[in-house]
N, C-alpha and C positions, 0 to 999 in steps of 0.2 A: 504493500500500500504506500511506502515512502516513497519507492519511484516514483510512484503513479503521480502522486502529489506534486514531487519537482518536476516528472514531463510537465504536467498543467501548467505550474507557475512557471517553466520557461515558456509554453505557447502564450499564455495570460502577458507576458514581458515582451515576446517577442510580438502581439497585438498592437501593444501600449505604443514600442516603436513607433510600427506602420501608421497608428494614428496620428504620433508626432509627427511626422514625417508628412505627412497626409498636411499638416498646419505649418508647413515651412520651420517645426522645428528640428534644429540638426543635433543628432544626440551623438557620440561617436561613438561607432561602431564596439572601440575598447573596452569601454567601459559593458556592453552589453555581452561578449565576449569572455570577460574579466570576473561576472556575476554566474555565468554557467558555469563556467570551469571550478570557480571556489564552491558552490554550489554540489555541483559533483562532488569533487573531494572531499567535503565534508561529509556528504552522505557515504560514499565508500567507508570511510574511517567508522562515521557512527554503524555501519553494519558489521562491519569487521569485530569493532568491539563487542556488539552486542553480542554476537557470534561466539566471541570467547570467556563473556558475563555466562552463557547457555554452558558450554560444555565445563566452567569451573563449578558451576553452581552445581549440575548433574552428577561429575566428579567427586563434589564433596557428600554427596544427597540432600541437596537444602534443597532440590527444585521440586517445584509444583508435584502432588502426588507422593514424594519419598514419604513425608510423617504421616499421613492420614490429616494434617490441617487443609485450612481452607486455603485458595491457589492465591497467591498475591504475588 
């Protein structure tokens, strides 16, 4: 679902452009460029971590289902 989420907000950005653009206003291209890429990478990283939050958690048995408590 976090893809999903940053496709939309880079089409939702990459709209906004076209409509500046559309008003004679000149946005530069870097800066639009500059927002997906960090964008990206952040979400790489937050999956990767989260990724190895799952198998330490699993590892130790604190995760969801190990005690019989409720899943948090």
């Amino acid at each position: 679902p976090t893809i999903k989420m940053l496709a939309l907000a880079i089409l939702v950005m990459i709209g906004t452009l076209l409509v500046a653009e559309a008003f004679s206003v000149h946005v530069p291209r870097g800066y639009l460029y500059f927002a997906m890429a960090f964008a990206f990478i952040v979400e790489m990283l937050n999956i990767k971590a989260g990724g190895r939050r799952r198998r330490k958690r699993e590892a130790n048995g604190t995760g969801p289902g190990h005690d019989g408590g409720p899943d948090t």
